[in-house]
N, C-alpha and C positions, 0 to 999 in steps of 0.2 A: 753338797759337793758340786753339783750343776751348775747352782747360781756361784758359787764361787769359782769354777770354771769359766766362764762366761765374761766375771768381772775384772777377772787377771787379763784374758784375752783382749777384752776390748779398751782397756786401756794402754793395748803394744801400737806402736807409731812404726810400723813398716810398708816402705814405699810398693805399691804394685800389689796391696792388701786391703781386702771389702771385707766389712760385717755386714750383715742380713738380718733383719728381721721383716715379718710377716705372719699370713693368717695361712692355713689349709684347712679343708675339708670334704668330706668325701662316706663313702659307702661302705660297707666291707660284710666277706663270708666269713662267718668262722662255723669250726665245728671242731673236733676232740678226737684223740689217738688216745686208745685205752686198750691196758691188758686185759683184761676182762671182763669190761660193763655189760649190763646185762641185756643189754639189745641194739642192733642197728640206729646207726643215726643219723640225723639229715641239720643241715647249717642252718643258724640265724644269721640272718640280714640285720645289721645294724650300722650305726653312725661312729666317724672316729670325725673329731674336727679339734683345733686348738690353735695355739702358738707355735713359730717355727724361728729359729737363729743357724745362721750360718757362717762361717769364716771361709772365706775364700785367697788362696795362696796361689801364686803362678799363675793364675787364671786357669788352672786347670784343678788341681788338689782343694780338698775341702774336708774342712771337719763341720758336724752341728749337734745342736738337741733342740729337742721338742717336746713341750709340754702340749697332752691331749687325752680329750674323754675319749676313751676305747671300750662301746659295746662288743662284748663275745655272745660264746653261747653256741648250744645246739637242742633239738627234736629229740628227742625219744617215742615210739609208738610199742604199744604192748598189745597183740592181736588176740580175741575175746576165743576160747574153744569151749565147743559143749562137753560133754560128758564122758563123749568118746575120744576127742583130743583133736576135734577136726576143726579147723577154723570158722567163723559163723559169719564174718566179715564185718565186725563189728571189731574197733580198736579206742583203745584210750592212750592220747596222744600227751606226752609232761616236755612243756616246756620249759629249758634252765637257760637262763638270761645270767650273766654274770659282766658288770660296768667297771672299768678303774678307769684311774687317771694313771697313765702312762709318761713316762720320760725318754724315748727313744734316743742312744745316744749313735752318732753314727759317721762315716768317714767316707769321703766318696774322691769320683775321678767325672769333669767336666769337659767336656769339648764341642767347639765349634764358637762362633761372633755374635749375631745378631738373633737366628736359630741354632739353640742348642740341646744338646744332650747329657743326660749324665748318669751317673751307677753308683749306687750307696753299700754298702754292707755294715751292718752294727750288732748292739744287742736293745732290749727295750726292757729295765725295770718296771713293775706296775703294781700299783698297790689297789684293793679292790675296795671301793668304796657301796657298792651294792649288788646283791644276789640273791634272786629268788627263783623258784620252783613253783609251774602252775601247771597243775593237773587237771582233766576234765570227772566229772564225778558222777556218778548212775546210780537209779535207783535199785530196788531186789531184782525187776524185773532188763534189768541191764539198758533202761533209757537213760538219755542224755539227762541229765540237770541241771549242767551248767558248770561252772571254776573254782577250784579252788587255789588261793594263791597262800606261801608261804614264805615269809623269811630267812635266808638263810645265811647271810651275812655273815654271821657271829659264827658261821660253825663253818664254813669253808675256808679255806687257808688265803689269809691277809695278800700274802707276798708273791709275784709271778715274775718271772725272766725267762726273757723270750730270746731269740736269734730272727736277725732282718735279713732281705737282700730286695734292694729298689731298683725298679728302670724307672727312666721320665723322660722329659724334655720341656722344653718354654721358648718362647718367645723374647726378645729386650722390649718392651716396649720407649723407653729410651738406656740416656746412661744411667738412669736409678731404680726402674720401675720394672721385675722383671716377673711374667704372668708363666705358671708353670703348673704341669699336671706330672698324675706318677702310677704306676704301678709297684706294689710290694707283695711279698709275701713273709711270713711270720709263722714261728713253730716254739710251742713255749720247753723250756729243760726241765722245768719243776713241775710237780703236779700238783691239781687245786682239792686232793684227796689229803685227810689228814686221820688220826684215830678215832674222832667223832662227826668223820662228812668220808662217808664209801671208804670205811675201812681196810677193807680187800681189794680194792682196785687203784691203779694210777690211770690220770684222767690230765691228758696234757692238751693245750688250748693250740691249735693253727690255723691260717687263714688268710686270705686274699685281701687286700683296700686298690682301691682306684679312689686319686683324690685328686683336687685342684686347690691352687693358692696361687696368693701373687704375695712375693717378698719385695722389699725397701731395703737400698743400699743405704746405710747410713753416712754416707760419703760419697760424692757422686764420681765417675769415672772420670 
């Protein structure tokens, strides 16, 4: 539906109308809203980078999508107690990494000439191409010995939609050539819990990117 979105679009001949294409990439927080996981949790830092198209109309109004790998993910730590129930200051830390490739579709409002600004709001389908779960692992005597990492692809739920809202701004650097950074934030509606991955709990993915790109007008101004 995307690429046939795209393909309709860009072959409309309206005067005072740019297509866009381009690269971004960039950083991002993510971490999880959950009814009831079983312990406090801290973001992973990963990478979102890809493809970016845009329709720009009035020179203000804009629709786009974007194809891009989306690292999530969050920390869990589980604090070690003796006997009596007191903490010993020892913890085992599980890492959940979770990758898709994302399709962000989205509709924004531009302003300003040479320096500009602009404001997106969308949603972002995503399908999860990999996930895994690494744990730290102790002997009887509760030392360290190192990782264990596990697959979990197959048993986390495939499918993610999310909700966007972006700020940014750029640069022209001429009439075709336009260099642009952003801020987003993302919060996903479904959860990556199913009947065989955290039965009992809903586990929804949100998060921060800061990114940069430079887009190409496919038509010069």
């Amino acid at each position: 539906y995307i690429l046939l979105f795209i393909v309709t679009i860009t072959t409309l001949k309206v005067a005072g109308q740019n297509h866009f294409i381009g690269l971004k990439g960039g950083v991002n927080s993510t971490n999880i809203t959950s009814s009831n996981f079983f312990s406090p949790t801290d973001s992973r830092k990963g990478l979102t980078a890809g493809l970016t198209y845009e329709y720009l109309f009035d020179k203000q109004c804009s629709v786009g999508a974007d194809l891009i790998y989306n690292q999530r993910g969050f920390t869990s730590d589980v604090v070690f107690t003796d006997n009596l129930g007191n903490p010993t200051g020892e913890k085992n830390t599980t890492t959940f990494n979770y990758d898709y490739v994302s399709l962000p579709i989205k509709t924004g409002f531009n302003i300003g000439t040479k320096l500009y600004g602009f404001t997106n709001i969308g949603v972002i389908p995503s399908l999860l191409v990999d996930a895994k779960t690494t744990t730290q692992t102790f002997d009887a005597d509760a030392e360290y010995t190192g990782n264990e990492t596990f697959d979990v692809t197959n048993r986390a739920s495939k499918f993610d939609f999310a909700g966007q809202v972006e700020i940014g701004g750029g640069y022209k650097l001429d009439g075709r050539y336009w260099l642009f950074t952003s801020f987003s934030y993302q919060h996903s509606f479904t959860t990556i819990t199913n009947s065989d991955y955290f039965a009992n709990s809903t586990i929804r993915h949100n998060g921060m990117a800061l990114t940069i790109g430079l887009k190409c007008a496919m038509t010069k101004e």
